[in-house]
VEXZA-741731 format. One line per field, with one value per atom (N, C-alpha, C): residue in one letter; atom name; z, y, x. Coordinates in nm, 2 decimals. Layout:
! VEXZA-741731
resn (A	...)
name (CA	...)
Z (Z	...)
Y (Y	...)
X (X	...)
***
This chain:
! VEXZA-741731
resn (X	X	X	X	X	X	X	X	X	X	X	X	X	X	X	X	X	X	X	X	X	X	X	X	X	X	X	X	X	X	X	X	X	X	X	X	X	X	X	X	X	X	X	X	X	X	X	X	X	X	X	X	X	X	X	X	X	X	X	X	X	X	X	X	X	X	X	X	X	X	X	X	X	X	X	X	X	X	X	X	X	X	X	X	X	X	X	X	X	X	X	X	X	X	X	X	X	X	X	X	X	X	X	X	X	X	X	X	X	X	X	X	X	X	X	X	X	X	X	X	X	X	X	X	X	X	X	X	X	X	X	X	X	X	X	X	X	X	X	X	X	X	X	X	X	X	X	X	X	X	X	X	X	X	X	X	X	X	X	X	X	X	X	X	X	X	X	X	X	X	X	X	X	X	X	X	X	X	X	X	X	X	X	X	X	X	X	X	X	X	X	X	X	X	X	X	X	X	X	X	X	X	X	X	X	X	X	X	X	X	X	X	X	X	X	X	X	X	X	X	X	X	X	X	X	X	X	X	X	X	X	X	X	X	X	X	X	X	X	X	X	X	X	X	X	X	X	X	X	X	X	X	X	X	X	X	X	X	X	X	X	X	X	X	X	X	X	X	X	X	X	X	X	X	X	X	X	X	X	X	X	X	X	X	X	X	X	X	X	X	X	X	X	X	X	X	X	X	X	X	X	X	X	X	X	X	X	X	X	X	X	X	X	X	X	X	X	X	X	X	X	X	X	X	X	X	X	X	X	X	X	X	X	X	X	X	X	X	X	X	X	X	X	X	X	X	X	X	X	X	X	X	X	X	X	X	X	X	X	X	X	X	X	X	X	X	X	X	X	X	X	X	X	X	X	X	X	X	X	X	X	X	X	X	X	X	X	X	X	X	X	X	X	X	X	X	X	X	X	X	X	X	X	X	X	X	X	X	X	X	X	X	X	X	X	X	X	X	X	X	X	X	X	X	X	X	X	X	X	X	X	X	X	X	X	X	X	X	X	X	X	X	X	X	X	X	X	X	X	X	X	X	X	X	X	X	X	X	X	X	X	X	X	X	X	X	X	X	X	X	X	X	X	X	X	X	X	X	X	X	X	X	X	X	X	X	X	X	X	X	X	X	X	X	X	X	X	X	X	X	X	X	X	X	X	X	X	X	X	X	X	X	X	X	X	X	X	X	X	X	X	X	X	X	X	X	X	X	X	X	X	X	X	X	X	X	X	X	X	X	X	X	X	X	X	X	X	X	X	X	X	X	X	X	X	X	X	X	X	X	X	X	X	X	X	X	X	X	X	X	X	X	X	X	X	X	X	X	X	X	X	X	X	X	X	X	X	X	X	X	X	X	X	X	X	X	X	X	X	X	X	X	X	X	X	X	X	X	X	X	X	X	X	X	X	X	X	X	X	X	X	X	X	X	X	X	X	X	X	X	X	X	X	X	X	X	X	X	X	X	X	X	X	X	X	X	X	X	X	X	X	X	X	X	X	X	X	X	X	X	X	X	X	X	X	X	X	X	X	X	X	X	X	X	X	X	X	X	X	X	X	X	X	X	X	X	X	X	X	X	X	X	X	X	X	X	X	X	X	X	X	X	X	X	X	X	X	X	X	X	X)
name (N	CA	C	N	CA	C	N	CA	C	N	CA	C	N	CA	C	N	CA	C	N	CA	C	N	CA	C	N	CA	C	N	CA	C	N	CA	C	N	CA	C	N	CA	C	N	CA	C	N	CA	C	N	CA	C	N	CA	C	N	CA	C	N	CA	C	N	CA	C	N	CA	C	N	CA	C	N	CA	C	N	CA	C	N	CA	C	N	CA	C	N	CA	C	N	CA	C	N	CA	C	N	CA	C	N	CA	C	N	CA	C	N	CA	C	N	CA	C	N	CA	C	N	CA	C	N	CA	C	N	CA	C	N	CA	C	N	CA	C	N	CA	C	N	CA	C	N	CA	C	N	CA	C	N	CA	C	N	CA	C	N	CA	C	N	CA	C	N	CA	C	N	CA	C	N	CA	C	N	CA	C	N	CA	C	N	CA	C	N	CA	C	N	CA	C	N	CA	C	N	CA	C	N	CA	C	N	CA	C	N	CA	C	N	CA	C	N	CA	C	N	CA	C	N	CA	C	N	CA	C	N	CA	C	N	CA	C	N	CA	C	N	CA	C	N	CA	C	N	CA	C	N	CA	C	N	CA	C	N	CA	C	N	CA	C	N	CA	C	N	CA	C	N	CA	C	N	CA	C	N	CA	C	N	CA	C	N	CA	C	N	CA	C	N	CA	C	N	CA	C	N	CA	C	N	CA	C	N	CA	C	N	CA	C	N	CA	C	N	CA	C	N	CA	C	N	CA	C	N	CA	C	N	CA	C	N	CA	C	N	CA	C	N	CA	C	N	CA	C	N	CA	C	N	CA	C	N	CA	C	N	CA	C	N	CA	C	N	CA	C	N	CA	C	N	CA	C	N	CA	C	N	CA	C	N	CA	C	N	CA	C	N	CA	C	N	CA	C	N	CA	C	N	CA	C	N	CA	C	N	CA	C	N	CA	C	N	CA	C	N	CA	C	N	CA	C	N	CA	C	N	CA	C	N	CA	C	N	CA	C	N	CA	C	N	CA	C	N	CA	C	N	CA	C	N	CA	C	N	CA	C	N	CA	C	N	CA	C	N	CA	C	N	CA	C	N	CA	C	N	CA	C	N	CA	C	N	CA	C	N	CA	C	N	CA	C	N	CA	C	N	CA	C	N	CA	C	N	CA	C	N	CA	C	N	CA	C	N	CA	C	N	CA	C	N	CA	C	N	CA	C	N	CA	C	N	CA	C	N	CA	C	N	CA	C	N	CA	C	N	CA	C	N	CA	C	N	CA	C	N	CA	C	N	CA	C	N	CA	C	N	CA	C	N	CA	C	N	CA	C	N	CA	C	N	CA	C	N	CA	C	N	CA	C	N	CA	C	N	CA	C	N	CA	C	N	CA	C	N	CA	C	N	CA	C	N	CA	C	N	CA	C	N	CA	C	N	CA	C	N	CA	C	N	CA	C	N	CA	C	N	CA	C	N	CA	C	N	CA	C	N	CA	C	N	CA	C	N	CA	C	N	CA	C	N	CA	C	N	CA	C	N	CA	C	N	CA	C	N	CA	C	N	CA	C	N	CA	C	N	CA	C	N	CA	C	N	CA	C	N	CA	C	N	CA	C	N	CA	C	N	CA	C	N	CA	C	N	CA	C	N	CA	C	N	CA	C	N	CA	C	N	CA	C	N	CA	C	N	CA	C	N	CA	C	N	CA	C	N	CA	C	N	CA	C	N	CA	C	N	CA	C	N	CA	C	N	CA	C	N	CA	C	N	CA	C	N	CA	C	N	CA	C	N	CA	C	N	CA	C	N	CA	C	N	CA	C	N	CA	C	N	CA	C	N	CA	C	N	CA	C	N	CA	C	N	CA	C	N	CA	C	N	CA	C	N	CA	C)
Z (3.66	3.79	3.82	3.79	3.79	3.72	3.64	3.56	3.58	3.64	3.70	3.86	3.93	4.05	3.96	3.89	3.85	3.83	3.66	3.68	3.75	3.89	4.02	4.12	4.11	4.18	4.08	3.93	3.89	3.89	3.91	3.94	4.09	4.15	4.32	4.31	4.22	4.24	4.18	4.08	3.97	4.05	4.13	4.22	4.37	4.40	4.49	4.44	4.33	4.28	4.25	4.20	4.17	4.30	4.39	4.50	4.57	4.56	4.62	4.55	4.38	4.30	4.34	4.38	4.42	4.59	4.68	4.80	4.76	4.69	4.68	4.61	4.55	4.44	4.56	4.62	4.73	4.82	4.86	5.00	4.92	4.80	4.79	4.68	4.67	4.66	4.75	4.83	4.92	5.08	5.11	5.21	5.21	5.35	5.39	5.49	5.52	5.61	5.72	5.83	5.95	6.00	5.97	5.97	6.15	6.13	6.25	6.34	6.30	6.38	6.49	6.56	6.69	6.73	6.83	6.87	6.97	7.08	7.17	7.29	7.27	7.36	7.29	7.16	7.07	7.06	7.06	7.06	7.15	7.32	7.43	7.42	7.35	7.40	7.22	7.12	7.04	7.11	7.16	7.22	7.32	7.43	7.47	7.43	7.34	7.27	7.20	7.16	7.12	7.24	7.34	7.49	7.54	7.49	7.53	7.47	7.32	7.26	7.27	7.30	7.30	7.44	7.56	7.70	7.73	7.76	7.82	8.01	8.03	8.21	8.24	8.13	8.15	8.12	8.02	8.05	8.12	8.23	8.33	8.47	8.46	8.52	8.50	8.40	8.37	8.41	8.47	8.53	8.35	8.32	8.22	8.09	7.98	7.87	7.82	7.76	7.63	7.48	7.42	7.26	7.22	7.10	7.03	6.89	6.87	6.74	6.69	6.58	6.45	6.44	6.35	6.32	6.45	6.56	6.67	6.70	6.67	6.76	6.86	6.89	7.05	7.07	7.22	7.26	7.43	7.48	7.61	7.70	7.83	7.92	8.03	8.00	8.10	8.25	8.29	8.48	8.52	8.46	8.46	8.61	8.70	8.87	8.95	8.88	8.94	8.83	8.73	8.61	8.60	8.59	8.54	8.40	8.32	8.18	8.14	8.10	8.05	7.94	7.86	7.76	7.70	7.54	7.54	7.37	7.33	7.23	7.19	7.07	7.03	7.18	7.23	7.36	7.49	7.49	7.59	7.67	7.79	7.90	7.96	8.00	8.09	8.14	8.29	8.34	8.38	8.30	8.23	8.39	8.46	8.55	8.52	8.45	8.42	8.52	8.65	8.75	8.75	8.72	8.73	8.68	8.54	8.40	8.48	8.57	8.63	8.72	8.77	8.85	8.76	8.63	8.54	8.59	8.55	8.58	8.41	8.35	8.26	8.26	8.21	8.13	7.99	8.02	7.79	7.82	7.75	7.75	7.75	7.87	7.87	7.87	7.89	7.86	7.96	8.05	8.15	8.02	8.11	8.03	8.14	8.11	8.21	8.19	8.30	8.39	8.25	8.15	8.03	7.93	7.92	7.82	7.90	7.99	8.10	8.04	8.11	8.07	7.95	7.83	7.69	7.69	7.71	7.69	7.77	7.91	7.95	7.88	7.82	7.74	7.61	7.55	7.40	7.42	7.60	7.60	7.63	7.67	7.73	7.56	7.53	7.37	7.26	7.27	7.24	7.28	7.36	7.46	7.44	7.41	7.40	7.27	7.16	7.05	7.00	7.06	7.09	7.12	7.27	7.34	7.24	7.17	7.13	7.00	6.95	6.83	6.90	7.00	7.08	7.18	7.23	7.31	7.27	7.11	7.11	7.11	7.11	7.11	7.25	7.37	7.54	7.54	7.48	7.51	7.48	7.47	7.35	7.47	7.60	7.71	7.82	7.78	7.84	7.92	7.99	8.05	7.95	7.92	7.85	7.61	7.66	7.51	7.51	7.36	7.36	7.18	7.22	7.07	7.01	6.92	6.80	6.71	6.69	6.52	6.46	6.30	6.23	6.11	6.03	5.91	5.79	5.75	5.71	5.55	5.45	5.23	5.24	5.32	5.33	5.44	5.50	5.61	5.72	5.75	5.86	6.00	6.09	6.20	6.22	6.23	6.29	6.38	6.49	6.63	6.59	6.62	6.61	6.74	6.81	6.90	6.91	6.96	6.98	7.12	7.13	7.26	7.32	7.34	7.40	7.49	7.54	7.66	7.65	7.70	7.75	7.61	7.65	7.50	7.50	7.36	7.32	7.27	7.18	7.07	7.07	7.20	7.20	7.10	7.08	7.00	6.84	6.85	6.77	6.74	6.66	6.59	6.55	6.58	6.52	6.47	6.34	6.30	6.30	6.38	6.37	6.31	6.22	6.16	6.26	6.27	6.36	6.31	6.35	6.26	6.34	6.31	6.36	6.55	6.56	6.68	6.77	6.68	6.83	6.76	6.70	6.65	6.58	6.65	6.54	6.36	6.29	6.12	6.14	6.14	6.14	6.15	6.14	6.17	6.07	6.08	5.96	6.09	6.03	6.18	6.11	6.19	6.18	6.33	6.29	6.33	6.33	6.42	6.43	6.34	6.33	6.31	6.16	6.08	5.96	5.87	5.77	5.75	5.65	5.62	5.53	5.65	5.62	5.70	5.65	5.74	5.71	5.64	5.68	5.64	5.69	5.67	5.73	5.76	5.89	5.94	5.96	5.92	5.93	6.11	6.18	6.32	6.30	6.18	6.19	6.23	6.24	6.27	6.42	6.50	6.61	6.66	6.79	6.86	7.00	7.06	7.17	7.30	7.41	7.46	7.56	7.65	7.78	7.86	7.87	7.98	7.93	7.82	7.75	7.63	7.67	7.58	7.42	7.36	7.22	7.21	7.13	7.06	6.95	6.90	6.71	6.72	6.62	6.55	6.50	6.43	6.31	6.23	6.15	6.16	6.01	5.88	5.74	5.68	5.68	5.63	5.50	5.40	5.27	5.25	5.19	5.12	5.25	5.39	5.50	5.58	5.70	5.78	5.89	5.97	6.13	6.23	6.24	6.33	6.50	6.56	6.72	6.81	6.72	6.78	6.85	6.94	7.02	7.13	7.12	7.20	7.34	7.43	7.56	7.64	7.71	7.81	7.91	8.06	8.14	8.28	8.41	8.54	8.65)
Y (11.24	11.30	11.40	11.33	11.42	11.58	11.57	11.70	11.79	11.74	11.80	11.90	11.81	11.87	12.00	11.96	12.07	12.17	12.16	12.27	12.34	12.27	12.32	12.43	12.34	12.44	12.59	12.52	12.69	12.82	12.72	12.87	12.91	12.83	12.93	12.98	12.93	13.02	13.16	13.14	13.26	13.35	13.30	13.41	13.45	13.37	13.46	13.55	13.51	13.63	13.76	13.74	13.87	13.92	13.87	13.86	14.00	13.92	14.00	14.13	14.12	14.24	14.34	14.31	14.40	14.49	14.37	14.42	14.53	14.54	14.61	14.73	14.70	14.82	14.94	14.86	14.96	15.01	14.96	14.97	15.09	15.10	15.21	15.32	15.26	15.39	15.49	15.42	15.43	15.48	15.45	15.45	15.58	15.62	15.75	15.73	15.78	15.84	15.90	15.88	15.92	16.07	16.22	16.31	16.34	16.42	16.46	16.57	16.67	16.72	16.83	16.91	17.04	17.08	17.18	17.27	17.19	17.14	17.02	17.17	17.28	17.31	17.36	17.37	17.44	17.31	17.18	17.07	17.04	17.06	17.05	17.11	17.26	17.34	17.29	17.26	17.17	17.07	16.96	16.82	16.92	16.98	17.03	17.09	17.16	17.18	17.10	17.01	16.89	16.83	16.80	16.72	16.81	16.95	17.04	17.03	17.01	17.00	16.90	16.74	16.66	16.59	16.72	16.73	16.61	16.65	16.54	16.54	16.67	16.71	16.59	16.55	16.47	16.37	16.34	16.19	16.12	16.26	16.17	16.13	16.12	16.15	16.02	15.98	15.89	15.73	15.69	15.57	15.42	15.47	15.31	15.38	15.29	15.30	15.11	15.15	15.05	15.05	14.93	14.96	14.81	14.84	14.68	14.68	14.59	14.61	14.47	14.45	14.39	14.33	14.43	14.41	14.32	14.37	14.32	14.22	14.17	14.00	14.03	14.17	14.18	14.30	14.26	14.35	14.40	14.51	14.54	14.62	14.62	14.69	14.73	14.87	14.90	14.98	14.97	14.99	15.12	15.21	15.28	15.30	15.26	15.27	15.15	15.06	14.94	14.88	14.94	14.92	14.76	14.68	14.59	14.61	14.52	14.52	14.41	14.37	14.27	14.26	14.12	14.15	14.02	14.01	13.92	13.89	13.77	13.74	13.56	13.54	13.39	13.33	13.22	13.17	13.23	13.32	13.31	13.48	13.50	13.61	13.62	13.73	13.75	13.90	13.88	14.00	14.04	14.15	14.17	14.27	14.21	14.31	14.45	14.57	14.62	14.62	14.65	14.65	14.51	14.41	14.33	14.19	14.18	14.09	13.96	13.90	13.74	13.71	13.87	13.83	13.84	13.82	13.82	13.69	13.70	13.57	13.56	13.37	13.40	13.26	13.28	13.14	13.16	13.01	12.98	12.91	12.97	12.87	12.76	12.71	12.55	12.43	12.53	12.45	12.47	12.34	12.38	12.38	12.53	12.56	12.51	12.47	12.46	12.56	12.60	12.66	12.75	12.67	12.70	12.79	12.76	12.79	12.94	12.96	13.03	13.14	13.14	13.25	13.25	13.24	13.26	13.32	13.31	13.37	13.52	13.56	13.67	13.78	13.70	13.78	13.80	13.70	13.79	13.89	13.84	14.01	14.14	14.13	14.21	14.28	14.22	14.25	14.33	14.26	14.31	14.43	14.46	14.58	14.65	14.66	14.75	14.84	14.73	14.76	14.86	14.73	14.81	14.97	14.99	15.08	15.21	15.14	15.27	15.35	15.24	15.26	15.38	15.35	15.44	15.56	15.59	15.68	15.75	15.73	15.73	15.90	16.01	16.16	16.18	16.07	16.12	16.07	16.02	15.97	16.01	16.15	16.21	16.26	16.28	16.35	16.25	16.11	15.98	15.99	15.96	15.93	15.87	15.86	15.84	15.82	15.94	16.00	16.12	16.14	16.28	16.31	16.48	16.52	16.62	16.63	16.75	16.84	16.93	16.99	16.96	16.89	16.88	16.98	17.04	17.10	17.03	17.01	16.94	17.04	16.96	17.04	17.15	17.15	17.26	17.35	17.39	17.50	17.47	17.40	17.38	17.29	17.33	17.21	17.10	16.97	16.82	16.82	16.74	16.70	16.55	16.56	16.40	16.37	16.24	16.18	16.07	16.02	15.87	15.85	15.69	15.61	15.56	15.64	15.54	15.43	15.40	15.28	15.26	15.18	15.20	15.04	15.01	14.94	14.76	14.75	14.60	14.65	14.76	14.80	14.95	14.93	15.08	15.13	15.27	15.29	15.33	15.29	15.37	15.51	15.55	15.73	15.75	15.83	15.87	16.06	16.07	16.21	16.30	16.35	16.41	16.47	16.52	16.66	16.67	16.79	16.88	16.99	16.98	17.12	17.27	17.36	17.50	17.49	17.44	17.40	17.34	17.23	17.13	16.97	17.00	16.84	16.75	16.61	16.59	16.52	16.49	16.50	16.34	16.31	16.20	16.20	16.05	16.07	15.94	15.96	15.88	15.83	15.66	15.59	15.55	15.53	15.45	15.38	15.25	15.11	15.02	14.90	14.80	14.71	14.67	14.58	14.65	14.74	14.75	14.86	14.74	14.82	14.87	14.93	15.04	15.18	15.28	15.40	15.53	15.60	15.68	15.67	15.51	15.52	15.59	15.65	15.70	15.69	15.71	15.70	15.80	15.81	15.91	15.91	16.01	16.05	16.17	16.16	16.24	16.20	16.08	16.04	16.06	16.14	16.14	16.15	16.13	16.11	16.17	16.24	16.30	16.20	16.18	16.08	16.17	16.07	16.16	16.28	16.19	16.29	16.39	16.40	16.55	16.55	16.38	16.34	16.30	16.31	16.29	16.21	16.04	15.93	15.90	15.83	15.81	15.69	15.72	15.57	15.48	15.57	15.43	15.56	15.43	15.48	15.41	15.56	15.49	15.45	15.34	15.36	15.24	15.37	15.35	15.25	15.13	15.05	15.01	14.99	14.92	15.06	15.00	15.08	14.99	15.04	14.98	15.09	14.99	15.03	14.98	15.10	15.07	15.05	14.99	14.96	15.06	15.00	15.06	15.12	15.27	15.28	15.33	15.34	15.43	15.46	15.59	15.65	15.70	15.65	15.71	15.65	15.75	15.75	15.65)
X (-3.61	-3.64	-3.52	-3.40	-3.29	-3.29	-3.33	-3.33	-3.45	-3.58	-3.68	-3.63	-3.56	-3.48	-3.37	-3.30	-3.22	-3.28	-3.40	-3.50	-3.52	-3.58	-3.62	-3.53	-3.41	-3.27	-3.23	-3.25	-3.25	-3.29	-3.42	-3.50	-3.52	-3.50	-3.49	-3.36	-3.27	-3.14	-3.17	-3.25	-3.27	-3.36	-3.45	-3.50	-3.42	-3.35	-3.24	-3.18	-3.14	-3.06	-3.07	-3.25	-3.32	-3.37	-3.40	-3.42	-3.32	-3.15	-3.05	-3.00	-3.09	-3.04	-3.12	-3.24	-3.39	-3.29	-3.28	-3.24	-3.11	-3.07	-2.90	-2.96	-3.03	-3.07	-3.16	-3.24	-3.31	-3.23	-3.13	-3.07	-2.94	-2.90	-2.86	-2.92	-3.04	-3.14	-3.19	-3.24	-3.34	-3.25	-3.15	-3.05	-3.00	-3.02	-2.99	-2.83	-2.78	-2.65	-2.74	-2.71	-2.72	-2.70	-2.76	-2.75	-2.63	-2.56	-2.53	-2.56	-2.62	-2.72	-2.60	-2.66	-2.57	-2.71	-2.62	-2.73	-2.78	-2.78	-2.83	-2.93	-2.86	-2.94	-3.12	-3.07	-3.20	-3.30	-3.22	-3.36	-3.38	-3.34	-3.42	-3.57	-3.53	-3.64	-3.71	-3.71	-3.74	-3.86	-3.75	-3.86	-3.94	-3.95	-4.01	-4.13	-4.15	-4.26	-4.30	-4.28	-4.33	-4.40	-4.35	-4.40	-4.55	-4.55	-4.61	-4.75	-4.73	-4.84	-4.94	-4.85	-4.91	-4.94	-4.97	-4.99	-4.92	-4.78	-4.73	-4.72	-4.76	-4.79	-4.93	-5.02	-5.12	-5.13	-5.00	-4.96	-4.90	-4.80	-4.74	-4.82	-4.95	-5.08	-5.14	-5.17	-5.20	-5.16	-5.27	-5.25	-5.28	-5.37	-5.39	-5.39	-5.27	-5.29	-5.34	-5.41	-5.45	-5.43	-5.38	-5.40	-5.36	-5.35	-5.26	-5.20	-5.16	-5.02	-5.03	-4.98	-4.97	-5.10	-5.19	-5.33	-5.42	-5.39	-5.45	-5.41	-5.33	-5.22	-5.19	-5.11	-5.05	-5.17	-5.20	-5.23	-5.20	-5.25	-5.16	-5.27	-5.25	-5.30	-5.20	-5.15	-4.99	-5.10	-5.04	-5.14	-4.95	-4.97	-4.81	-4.80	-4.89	-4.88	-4.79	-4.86	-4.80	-4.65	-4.64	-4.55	-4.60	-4.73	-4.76	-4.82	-4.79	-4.87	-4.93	-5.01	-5.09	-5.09	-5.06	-4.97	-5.06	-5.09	-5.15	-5.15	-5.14	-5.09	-5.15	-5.15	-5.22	-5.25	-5.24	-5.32	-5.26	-5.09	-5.07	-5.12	-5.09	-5.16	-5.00	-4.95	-4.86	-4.86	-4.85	-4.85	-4.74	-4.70	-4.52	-4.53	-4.38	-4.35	-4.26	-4.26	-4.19	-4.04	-4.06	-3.96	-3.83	-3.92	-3.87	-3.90	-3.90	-3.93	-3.92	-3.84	-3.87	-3.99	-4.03	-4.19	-4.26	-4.28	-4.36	-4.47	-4.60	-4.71	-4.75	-4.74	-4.71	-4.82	-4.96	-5.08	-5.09	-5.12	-5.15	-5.29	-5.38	-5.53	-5.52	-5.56	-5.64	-5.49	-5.38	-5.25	-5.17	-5.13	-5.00	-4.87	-4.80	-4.68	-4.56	-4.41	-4.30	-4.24	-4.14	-4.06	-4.03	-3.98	-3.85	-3.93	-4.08	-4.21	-4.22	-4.20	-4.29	-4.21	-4.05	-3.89	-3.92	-3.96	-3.93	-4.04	-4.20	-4.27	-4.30	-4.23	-4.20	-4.11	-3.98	-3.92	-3.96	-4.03	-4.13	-4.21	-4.31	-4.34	-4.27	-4.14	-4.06	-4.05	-3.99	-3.94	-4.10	-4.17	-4.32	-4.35	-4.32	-4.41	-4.28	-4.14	-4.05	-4.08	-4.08	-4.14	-4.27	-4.37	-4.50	-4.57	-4.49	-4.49	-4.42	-4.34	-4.27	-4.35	-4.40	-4.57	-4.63	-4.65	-4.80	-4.69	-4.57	-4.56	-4.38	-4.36	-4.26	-4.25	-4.34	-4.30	-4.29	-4.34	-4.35	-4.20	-4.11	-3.95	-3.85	-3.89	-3.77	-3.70	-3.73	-3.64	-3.60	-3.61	-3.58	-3.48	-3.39	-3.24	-3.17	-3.10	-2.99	-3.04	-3.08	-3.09	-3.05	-3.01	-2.93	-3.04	-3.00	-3.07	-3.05	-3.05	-3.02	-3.04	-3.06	-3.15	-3.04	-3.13	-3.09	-3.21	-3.09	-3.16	-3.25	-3.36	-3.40	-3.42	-3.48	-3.44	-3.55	-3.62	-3.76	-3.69	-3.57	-3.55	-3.61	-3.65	-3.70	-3.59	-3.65	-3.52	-3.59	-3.54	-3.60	-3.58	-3.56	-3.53	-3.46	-3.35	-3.25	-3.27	-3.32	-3.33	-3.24	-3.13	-3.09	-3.08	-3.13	-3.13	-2.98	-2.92	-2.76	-2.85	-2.92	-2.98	-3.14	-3.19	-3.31	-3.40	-3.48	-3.55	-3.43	-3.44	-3.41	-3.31	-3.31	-3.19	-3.14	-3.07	-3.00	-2.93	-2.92	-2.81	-2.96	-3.03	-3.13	-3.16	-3.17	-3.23	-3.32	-3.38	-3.52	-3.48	-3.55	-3.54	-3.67	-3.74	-3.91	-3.85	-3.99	-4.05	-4.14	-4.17	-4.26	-4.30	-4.48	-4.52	-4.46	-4.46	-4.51	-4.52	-4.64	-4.71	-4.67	-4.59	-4.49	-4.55	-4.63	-4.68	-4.60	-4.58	-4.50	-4.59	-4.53	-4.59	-4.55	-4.40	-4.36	-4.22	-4.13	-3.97	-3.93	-3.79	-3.69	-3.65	-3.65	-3.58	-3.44	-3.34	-3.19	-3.19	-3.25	-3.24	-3.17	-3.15	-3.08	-3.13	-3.28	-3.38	-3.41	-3.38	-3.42	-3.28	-3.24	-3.07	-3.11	-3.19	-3.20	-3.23	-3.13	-3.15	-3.25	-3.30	-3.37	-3.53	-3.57	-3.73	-3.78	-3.91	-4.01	-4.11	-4.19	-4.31	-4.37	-4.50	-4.64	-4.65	-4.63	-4.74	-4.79	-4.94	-5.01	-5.16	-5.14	-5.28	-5.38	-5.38	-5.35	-5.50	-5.50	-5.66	-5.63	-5.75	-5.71	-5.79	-5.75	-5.79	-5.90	-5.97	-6.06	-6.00	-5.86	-5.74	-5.66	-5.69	-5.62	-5.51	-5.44	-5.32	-5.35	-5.31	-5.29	-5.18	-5.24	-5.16	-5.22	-5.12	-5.13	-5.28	-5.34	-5.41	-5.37	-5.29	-5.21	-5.08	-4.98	-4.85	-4.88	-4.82	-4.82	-4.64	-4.61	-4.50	-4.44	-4.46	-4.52	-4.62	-4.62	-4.71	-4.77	-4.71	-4.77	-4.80	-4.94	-5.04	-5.04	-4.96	-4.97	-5.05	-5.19	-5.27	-5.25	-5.29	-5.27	-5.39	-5.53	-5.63	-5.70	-5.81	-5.87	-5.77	-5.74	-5.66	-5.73	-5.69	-5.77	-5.66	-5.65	-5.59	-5.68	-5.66	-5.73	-5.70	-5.73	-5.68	-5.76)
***
């Protein structure tokens, strides 16, 4: 028995190992440096055409978005009047107060929850819908309050738009790099995240759908082998 257990420990050791040689090998393959980017007055008017294309004068118009994220597990109904969201996930319902995350109203089917169940479950949707939200409206946030932005030169001549969050969200201090067509569209961006330490992945926002009200949001986001779909989406007043 003794030597069947050792067996055993070898080879999970043998796959951590390969495990940590796979991780090192990608992370300085694949691992980009943080561009630093100028010009802050050329990517105002940059994000701006971008805001332009994808009528952001009619998104700030817009009373109800709808959609959902990770293959339909979370889903959301933002009411952007009342800054309530309906937020909804395996059994539980919570109506996230944007203004103010402790007036949240927070049920689980068929189940009384406590006090303690209640606070953890407001702040998973707080955290959900930071995440989420940023799936579905991250080109409307590039002129946020406490973000700053840059062209950066990208290997084709072209300018990107460097966006980072100093505030706002779960994980300040994040970067996003668009490409943008010609038009103001964006194609897609290299993120530098807190939540993923490899820098400069990339994400597809070409997938785009125009809504009743004029605005244009993504369908779905390709980034490489994984397809993060944002459901049935709807915008409307």
């Amino acid at each position: 028995m003794k030597n069947f257990f050792k067996k055993i420990f070898k080879i999970i050791s043998v796959i951590i190992s390969l495990l940590l040689i796979i991780a090192l090998i990608c992370y300085f393959v694949f691992n980009k440096p943080l561009p630093k980017g100028n010009n802050t007055k050329q990517a105002d008017v940059l994000a701006k055409k971008m805001l332009t294309a994808i009528n952001y004068e009619a998104y700030t118009t817009t009373r109800f978005l709808e959609w959902s994220f990770a293959n339909g597990s979370h889903s959301y109904k933002w009411d952007k009047k009342t800054d309530i969201v309906i937020v909804k996930w395996d059994d539980y319902t919570v109506d996230l107060n944007l203004n103010d995350i402790y007036l949240s109203i927070v049920s689980k089917e068929n189940t009384k929850i406590t006090a303690k169940e209640s606070r953890e479950a407001f702040v998973t949707a707080w955290n959900y819908f930071n995440n989420d939200s940023f799936w579905l409206l991250a080109p409307f946030k590039v002129l946020d309050n406490g973000t700053t932005r840059k062209i950066v030169k990208l290997k084709d001549g072209s300018e990107g738009l460097l966006v980072t969050y100093g505030s706002g969200g779960t994980t300040p201090g994040d970067s996003y790099l668009w490409k943008i067509q010609p038009n103001g569209f964006p194609i897609s961006y290299q993120m530098w995240v807190d939540i993923i330490p490899i820098g400069g992945i990339e994400a597809s926002w070409d997938e785009w759908k125009v809504m009743d009200n004029g605005i244009f949001l993504p369908s779905k986001h390709v980034i490489g082998p994984v397809t993060l779909d944002m459901g049935d989406i709807k915008a409307y007043n």
